[in-house]
TIGUMAR-267545 format. One record per residue (C-alpha): chain; x, y, z; residue number from 1; residue in one letter. Coordinates in nm, 2 decimals, always signed. Layout:
// residues N
<r A <X Y Z> NUM a>,
...
This chain:
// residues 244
<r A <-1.92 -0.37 +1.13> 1 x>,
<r A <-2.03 -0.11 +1.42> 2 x>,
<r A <-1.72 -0.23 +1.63> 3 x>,
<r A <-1.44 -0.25 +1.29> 4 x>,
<r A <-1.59 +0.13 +1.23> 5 x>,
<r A <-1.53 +0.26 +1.59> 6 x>,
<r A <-1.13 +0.10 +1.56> 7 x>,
<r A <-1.09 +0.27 +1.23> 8 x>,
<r A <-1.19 +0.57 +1.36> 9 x>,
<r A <-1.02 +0.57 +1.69> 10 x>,
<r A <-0.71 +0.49 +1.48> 11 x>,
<r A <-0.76 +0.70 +1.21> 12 x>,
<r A <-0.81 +1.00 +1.49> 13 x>,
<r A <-0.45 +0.93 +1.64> 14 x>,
<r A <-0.31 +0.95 +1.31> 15 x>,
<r A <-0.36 +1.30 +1.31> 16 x>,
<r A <-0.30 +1.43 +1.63> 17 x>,
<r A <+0.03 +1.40 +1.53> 18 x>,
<r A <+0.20 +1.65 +1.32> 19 x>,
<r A <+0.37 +1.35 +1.16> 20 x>,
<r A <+0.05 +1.28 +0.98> 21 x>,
<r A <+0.09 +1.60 +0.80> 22 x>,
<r A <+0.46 +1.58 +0.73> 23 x>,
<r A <+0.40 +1.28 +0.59> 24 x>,
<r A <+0.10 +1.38 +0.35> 25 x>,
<r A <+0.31 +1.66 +0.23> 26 x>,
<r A <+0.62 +1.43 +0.19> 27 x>,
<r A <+0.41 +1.22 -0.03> 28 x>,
<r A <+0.25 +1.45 -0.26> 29 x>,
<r A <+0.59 +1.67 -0.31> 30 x>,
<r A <+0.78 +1.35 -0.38> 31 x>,
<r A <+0.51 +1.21 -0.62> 32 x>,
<r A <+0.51 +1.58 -0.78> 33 x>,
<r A <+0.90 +1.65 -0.84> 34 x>,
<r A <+0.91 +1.27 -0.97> 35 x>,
<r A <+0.68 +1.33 -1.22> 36 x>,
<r A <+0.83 +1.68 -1.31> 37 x>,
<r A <+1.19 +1.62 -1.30> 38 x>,
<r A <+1.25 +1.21 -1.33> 39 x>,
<r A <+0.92 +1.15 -1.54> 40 x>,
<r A <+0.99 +1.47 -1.78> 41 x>,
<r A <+0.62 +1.57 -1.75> 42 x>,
<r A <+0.67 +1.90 -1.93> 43 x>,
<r A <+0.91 +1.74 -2.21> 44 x>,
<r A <+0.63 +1.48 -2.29> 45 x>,
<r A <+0.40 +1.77 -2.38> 46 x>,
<r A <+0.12 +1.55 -2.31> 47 x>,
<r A <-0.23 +1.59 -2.08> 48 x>,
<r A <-0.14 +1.26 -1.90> 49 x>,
<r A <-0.07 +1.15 -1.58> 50 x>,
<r A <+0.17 +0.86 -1.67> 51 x>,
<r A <+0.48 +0.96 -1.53> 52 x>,
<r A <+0.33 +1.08 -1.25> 53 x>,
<r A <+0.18 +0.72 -1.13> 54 x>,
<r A <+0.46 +0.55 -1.28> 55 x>,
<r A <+0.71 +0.61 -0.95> 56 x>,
<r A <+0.42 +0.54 -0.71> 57 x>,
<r A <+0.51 +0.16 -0.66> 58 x>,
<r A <+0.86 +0.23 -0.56> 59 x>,
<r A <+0.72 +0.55 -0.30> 60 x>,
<r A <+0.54 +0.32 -0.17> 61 x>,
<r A <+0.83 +0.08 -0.04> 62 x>,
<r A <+0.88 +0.33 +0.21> 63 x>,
<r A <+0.59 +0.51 +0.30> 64 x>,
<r A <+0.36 +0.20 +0.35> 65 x>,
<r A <+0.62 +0.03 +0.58> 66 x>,
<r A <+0.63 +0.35 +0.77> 67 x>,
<r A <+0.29 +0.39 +0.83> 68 x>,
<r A <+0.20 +0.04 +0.91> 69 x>,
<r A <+0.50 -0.08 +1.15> 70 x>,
<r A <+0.33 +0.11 +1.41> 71 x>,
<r A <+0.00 -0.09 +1.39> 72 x>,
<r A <+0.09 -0.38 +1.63> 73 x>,
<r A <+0.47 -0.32 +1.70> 74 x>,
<r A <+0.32 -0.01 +1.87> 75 x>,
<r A <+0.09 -0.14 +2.06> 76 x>,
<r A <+0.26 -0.49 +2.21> 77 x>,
<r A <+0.55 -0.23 +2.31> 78 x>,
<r A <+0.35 -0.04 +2.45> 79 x>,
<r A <+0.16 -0.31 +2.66> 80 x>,
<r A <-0.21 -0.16 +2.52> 81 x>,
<r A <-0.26 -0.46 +2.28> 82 x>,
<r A <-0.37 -0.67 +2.59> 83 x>,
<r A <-0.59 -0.39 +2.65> 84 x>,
<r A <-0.71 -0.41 +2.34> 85 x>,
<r A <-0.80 -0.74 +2.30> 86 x>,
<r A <-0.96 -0.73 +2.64> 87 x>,
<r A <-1.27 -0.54 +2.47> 88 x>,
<r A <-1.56 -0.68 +2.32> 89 x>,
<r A <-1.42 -0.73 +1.98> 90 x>,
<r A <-1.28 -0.97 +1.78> 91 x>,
<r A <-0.90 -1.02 +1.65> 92 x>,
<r A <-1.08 -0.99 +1.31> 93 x>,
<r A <-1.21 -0.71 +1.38> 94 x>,
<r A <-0.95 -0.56 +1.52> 95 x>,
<r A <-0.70 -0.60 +1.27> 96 x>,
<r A <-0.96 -0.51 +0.99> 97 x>,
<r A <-1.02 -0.17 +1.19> 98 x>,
<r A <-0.68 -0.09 +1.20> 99 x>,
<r A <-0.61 -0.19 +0.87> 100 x>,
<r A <-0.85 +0.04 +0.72> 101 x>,
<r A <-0.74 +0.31 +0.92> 102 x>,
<r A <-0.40 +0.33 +0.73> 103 x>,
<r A <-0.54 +0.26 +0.43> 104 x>,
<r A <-0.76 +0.55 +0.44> 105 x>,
<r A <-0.51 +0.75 +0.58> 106 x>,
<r A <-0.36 +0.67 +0.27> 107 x>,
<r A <-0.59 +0.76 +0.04> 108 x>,
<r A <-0.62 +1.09 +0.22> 109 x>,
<r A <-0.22 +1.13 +0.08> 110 x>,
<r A <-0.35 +1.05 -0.28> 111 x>,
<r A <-0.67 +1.32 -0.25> 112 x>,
<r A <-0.39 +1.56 -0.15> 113 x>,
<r A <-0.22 +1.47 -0.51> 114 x>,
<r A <-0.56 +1.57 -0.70> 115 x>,
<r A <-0.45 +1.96 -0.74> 116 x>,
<r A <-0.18 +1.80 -0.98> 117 x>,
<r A <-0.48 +1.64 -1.15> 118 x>,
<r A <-0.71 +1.93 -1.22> 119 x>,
<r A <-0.37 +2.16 -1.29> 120 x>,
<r A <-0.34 +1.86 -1.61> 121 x>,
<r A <-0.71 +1.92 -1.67> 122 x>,
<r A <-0.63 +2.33 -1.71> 123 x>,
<r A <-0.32 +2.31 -1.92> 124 x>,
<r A <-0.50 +2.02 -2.18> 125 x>,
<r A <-0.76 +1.71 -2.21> 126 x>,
<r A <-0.62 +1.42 -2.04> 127 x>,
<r A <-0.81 +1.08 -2.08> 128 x>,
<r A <-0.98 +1.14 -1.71> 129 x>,
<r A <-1.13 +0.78 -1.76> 130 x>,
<r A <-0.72 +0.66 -1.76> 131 x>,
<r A <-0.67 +0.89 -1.49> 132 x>,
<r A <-0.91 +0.75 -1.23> 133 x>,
<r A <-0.84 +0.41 -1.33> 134 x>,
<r A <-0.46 +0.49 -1.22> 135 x>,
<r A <-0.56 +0.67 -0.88> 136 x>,
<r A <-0.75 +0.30 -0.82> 137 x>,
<r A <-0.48 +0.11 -0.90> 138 x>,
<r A <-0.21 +0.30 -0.66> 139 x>,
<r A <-0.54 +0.30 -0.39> 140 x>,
<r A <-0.56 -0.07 -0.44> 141 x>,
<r A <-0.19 -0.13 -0.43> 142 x>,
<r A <-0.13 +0.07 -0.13> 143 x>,
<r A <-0.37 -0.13 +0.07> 144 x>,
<r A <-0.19 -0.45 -0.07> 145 x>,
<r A <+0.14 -0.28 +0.08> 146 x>,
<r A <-0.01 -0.21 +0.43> 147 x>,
<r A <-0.12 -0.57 +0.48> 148 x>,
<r A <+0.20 -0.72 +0.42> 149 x>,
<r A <+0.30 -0.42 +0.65> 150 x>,
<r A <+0.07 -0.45 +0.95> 151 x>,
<r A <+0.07 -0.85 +0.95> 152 x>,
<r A <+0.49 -0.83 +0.98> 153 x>,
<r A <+0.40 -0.49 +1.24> 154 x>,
<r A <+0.19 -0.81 +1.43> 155 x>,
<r A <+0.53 -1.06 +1.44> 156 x>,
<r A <+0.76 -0.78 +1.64> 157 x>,
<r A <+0.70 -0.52 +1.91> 158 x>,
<r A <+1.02 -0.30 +1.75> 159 x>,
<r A <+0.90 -0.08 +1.47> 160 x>,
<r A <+1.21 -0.05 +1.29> 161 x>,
<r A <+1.25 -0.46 +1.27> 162 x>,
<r A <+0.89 -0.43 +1.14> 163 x>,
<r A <+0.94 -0.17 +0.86> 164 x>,
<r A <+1.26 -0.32 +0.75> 165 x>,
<r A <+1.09 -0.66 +0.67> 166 x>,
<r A <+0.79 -0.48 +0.56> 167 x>,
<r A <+0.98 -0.30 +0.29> 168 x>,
<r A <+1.21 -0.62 +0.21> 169 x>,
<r A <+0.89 -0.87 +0.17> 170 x>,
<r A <+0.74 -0.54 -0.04> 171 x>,
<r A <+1.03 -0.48 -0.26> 172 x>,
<r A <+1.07 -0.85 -0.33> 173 x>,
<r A <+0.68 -0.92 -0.44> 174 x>,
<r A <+0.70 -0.58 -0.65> 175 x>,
<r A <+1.01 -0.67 -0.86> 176 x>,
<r A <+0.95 -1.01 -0.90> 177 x>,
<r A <+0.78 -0.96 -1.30> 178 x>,
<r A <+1.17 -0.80 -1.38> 179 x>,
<r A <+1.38 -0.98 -1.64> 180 x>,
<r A <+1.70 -0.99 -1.37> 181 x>,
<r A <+1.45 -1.18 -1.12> 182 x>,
<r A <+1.30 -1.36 -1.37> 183 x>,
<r A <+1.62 -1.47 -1.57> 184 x>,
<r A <+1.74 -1.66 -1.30> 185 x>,
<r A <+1.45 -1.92 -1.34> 186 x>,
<r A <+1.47 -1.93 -1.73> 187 x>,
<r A <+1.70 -2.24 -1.81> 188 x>,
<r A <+1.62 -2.49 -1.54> 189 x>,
<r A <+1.25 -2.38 -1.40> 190 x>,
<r A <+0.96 -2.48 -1.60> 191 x>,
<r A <+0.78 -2.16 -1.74> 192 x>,
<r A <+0.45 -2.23 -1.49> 193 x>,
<r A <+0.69 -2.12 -1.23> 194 x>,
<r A <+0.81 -1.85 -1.42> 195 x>,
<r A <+0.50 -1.74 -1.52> 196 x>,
<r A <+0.37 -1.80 -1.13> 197 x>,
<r A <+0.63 -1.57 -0.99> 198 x>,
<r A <+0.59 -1.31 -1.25> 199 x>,
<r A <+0.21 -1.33 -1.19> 200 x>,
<r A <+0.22 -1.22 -0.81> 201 x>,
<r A <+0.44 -0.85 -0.92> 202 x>,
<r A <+0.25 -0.58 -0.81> 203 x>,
<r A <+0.36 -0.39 -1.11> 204 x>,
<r A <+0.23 -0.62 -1.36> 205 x>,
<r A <-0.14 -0.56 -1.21> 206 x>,
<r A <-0.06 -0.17 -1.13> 207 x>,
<r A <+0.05 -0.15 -1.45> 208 x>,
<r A <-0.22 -0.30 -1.64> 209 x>,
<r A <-0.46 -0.08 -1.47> 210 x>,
<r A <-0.32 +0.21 -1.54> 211 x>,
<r A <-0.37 +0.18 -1.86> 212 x>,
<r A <-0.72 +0.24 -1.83> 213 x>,
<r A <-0.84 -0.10 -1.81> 214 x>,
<r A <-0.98 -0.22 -1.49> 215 x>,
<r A <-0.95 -0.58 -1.55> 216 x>,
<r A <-1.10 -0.79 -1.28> 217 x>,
<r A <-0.80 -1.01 -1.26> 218 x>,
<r A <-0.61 -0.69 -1.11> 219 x>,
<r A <-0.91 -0.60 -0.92> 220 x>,
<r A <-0.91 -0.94 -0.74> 221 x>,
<r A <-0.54 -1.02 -0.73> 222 x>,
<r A <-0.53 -0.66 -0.44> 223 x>,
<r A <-0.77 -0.77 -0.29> 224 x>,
<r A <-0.70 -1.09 -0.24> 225 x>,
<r A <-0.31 -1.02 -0.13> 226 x>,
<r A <-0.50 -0.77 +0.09> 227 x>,
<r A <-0.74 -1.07 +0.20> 228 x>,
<r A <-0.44 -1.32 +0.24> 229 x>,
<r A <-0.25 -1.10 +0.42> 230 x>,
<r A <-0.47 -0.99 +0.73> 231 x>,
<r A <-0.57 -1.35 +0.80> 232 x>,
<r A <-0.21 -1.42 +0.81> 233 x>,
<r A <-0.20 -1.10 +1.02> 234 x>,
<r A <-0.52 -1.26 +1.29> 235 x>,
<r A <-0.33 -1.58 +1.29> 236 x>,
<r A <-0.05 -1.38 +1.42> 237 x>,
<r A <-0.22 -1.18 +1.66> 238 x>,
<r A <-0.42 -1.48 +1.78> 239 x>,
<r A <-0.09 -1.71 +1.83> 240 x>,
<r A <+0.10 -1.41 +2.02> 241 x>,
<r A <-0.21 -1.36 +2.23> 242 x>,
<r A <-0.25 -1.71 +2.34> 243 x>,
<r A <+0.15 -1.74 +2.41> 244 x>,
């Protein structure tokens, strides 16, 4: 644990001593903010509630994730410090687990930035906070489901663009795979377990579902293990391209 800390926190420091950190923090809570004003009608609603505010955060994140997580390992075997890296007395486990949670707190630093729109719902009426938290979960969750798909493809190619395009391909493809024009062309000739198997691995069935306030344990654990799945594909990775 002492050695995946001291990677997070290396790798969470380099983050921002960039002033892309920032721009990208403020990208993501302006974005999420006019989506929800302008595209989600928050004031015509005249409701307390958050909804069309988390409702466009699945589709944000088909970009932002990619972007922050091609840099994870594309960066680094570019670079030539991966060999430095995996010189050190630490495990590819670790490793990848460090650097993983690095993004996906830097993430969750974007969504605390978001929080003013929060307490501004909590001025103007009474939202269901209980629905409210449960939804800031649900896009933490899913965002950390989006960088592992991200940093395991980041592992696969030393150029960042390659790794962001795939990232956001292998992203946009697991997210819409619950919508009737994916789904419709299985109905007819595929048995409705498949059917019912592809729907089942959508992101926004489980986002969804949270966001409605319930935190089902079948969300909780499908995130985490896509998360799970995904970084040991992403050690694998690392492990083949170091013994190549």
């Amino acid at each position: 644990m002492r050695n995946i800390a001291l990677i997070a926190r290396r790798e969470l420091g380099s983050y921002f001593l960039s002033p892309l950190a920032y721009v990208f923090i403020a990208i993501f809570a302006a974005a999420t903010g006019a989506f929800a004003f302008y595209l989600g009608n928050f004031f015509v609603m005249g409701q307390a509630n958050l909804q069309p505010f988390f409702t466009y955060h699945p589709w944000l994140y088909l970009l932002l994730a990619p972007a922050i997580a091609m840099r994870l390992w594309a960066e680094e075997r570019k670079s030539g410090t991966i060999e430095l890296l995996m010189t050190l007395p630490i495990s590819t486990t670790q490793a990848v687990v460090g650097k993983f949670l690095a993004a996906w707190l830097f993430c969750g630093v974007a969504l605390v930035a978001t929080m003013p729109l929060w307490v501004t719902v909590n001025v103007l009426g009474v939202p269901d906070n209980g629905v409210v938290f449960a939804s800031y979960l649900a896009s933490f969750l899913m965002a950390g489901a989006f960088l592992a798909i991200g940093s395991a493809i980041s592992a696969v190619t030393s150029n960042q663009v390659v790794a962001f395009v795939v990232s956001a391909a292998v992203c946009f493809v697991i997210t819409v795979s619950s919508l009737d024009m994916v789904l419709d062309a299985f109905r007819g000739w595929a048995p409705d377990l498949i059917i019912d198997s592809i729907s089942s691995i959508s992101f926004l069935n489980h986002f969804m579902g949270i966001t409605r306030g319930v935190i089902a344990l079948g969300d909780v654990v499908f995130f985490a293990s896509m998360i799970g799945l995904w970084l040991f594909i992403n050690v694998v990775v690392v492990d083949v391209k170091k013994g190549s």
